[in-house]
N, C-alpha and C positions, 0 to 999 in steps of 0.2 A: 639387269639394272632395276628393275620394280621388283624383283625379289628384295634384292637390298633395302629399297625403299621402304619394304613393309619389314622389313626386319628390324630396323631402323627405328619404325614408329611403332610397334612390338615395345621397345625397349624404353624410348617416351614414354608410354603410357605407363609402365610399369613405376619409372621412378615418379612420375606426378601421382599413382597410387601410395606409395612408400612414405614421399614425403606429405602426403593426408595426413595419414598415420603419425607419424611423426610430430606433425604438428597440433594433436590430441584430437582429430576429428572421431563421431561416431564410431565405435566399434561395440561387440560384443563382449568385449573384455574390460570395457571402460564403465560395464551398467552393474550393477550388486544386487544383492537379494532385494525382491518387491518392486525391482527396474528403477529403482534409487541409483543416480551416474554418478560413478566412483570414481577419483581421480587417481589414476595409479602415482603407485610412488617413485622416485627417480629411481634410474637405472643404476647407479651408482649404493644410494640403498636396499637395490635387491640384492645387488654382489655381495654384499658386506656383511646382509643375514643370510647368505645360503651357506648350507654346513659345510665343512671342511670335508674335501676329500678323503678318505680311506684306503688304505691297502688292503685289498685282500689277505685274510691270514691264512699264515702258512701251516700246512695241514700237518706238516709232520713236525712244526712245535707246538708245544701245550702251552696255554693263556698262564699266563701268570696270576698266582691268587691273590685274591684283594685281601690286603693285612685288615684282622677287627679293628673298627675305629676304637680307642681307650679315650675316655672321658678326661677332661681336663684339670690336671689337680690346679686349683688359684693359687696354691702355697708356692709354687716353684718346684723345678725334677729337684725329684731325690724325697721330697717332703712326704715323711709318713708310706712312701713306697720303697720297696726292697728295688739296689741298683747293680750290676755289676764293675761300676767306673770304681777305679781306685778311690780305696778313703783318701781325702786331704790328710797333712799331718794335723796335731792335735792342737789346739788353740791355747794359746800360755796365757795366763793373766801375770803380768807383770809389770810393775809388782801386786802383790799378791791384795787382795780387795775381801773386806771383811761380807761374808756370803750373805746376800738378801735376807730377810724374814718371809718365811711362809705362810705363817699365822695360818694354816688348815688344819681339820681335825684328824686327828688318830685315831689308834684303839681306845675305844670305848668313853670316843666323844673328848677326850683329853687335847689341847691345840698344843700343836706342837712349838718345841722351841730348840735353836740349835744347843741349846743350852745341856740339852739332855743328853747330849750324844759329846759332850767335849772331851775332847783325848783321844776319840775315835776318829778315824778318816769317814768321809760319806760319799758313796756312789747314788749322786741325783741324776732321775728320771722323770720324765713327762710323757703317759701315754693313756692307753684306754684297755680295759678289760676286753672288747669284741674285736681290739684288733687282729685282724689275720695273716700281717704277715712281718713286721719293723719290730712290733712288741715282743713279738715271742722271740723272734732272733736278737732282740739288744739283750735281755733279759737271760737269756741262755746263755751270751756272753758275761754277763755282769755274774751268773752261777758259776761260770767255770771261774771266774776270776776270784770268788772267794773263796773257792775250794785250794784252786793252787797257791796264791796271795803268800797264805803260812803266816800273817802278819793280821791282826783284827780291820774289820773293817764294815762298816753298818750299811743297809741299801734302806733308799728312802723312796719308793714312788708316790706319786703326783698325779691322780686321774684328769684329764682335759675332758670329760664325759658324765659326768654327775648325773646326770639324768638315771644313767643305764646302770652305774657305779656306785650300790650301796656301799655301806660300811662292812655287810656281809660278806656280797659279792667282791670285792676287793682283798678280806683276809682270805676267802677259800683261793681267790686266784693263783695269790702271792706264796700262798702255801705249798705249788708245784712246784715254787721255783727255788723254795728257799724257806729257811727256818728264822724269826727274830727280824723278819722284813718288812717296815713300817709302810702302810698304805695311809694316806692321805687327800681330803675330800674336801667340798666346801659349795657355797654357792657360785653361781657362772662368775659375779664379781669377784669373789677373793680369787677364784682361779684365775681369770683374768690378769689379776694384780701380779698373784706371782708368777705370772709367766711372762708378763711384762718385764717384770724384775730381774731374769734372765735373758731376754732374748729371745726365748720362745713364742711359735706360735702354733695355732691348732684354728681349724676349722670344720663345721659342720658340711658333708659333701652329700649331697641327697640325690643317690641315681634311678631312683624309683625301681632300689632291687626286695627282694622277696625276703631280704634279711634286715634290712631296715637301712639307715644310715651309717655313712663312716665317717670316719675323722681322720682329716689328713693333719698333719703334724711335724714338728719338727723332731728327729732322733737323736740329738748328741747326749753323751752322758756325762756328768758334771761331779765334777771332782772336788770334792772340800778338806780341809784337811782338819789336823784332831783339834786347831785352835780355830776351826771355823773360819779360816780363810778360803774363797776360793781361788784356787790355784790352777786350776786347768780344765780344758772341754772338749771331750775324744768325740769325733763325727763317724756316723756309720758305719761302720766298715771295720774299723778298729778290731783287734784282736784282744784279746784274753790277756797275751802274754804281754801285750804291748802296753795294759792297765797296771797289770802283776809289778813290771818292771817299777814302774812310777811308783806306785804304793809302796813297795821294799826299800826306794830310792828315799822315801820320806821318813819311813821307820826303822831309816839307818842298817838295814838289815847288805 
C-alpha cells in the first residue's frame, strides 16, 4: 500500500514538472546567446522547417546525373537554336502581298531595292556571321537549294548583328556558301525596321562566355517571287527539296 502511494506521487510530481515546462517556465533552452530569454517558437513551426526525411540510397543504383542547366533564350524554343521537333509546314501569304522594303546597304555601300532583282525569285534571310549553329544549317539548305533549283534564283541575307558584321565580314562569309549572294547591313534602327516588316525578331543574349555574345533569332526563310511578291515562309526544318519543289512550281518548270 505505501509502495503505491509513493509511486503514485513519483508520477504527480513528474507531470506538475512537464506541465512547468509547458507552460514556458525557466529552462536552459528558453535562454540565447549573452543569457538574452529567447522565446521558443511554436511546435507546430519547428515541424514544418525540419527537413524532409530521406531514404537511404540504394548502393547498387547509380544517382542520376544532374542535366547542364541551358540558359534561357527570351525569344521562345526553337529561336535562333538548332531543334529536333518536326518543321511546321510552310506559312502561305495568301494572297500574295507585295514584299517589305529593306532600304539596307549592299555591295559596296549601294541600298538596296527589290527592284534590282525583278524576275528573279528571292530566298530572304535574317541572321548573323558568329552564329554557330541555325546560320550555318539554313544557309546550307538555301546552297543545296540553288544548286538543285535548275531554275534562277537570287539569296539575299540580312545581318541582325551589325556591330560584328562589317561589309567585309559579311562578303568573305557569304562567299562559302555561295557565289552572287547579296549581304545586307545597316544601323540597329533600319535593321530594326526591317525585321519588323517581317515578323522577325533577334535579340542580344549576353552569357558572359569567352566568345562574346549571341544572338538569338528567329530562322524562317522568305520567299519572294520574281514580281516581288511575297508568297511564302519555310520555318526551320525545311528541306532543300521541299524549297526546290516551290520554286519550279512558280517558274512553271
Amino acid at each position: 500500500m505505501n509502495r503505491s502511494i509513493a509511486v503514485l506521487g513519483v508520477a504527480l510530481l513528474a507531470a506538475t514538472i512537464l506541465g512547468a515546462c509547458v507552460a514556458g517556465q525557466a529552462s536552459p533552452a528558453a535562454v540565447g546567446m549573452g543569457g538574452a530569454r529567447v522565446t521558443p517558437p511554436p511546435v507546430a513551426a519547428i515541424v514544418s522547417a525540419a527537413p524532409a526525411a530521406t531514404t537511404a540510397p540504394d548502393a547498387t543504383t547509380a544517382p542520376a546525373a544532374t542535366p547542364t542547366p541551358t540558359p534561357p533564350n527570351p525569344l521562345g524554343p526553337g529561336l535562333g537554336l538548332a531543334s529536333n521537333a518536326p518543321a511546321p509546314s510552310p506559312i502561305v501569304i495568301y494572297p500574295p502581298v507585295m514584299a517589305p522594303p529593306l532600304w539596307l546597304q549592299g555591295p559596296g555601300g549601294r541600298m538596296f531595292d527589290f527592284a534590282y532583282t525583278r524576275g528573279t525569285p528571292i530566298l530572304l534571310y535574317f541572321g548573323y556571321t558568329h552564329c554557330p549553329d541555325v546560320c550555318p544549317a539554313s544557309l546550307g539548305v538555301i546552297r543545296e537549294t540553288v544548286a538543285k533549283a535548275g531554275v534562277p534564283v537570287q539569296v539575299v541575307f540580312v545581318t541582325v548583328d551589325p556591330a560584328r558584321d562589317t561589309r567585309e565580314v559579311i562578303d568573305e562569309y557569304l562567299s562559302y556558301f555561295g557565289q552572287g549572294w547579296i549581304g545586307l547591313t545597316g544601323t540597329e534602327g533600319e535593321i530594326h525596321r526591317a525585321t519588323d516588316y517581317y515578323g522577325a525578331q533577334y535579340q542580344k543574349l549576353d552569357y558572359g562566355s569567352a566568345n562574346g555574345y549571341a544572338v538569338g533569332h528567329t530562322t524562317e526563310i522568305y520567299l519572294i517571287d520574281k514580281n516581288g511578291n511575297w508568297i511564302e515562309t519555310f520555318p526551320f526544318g525545311t528541306t532543300s527539296q521541299q524549297i526546290v519543289d516551290k520554286l519550279r512550281d512558280l517558274a512553271g518548270v
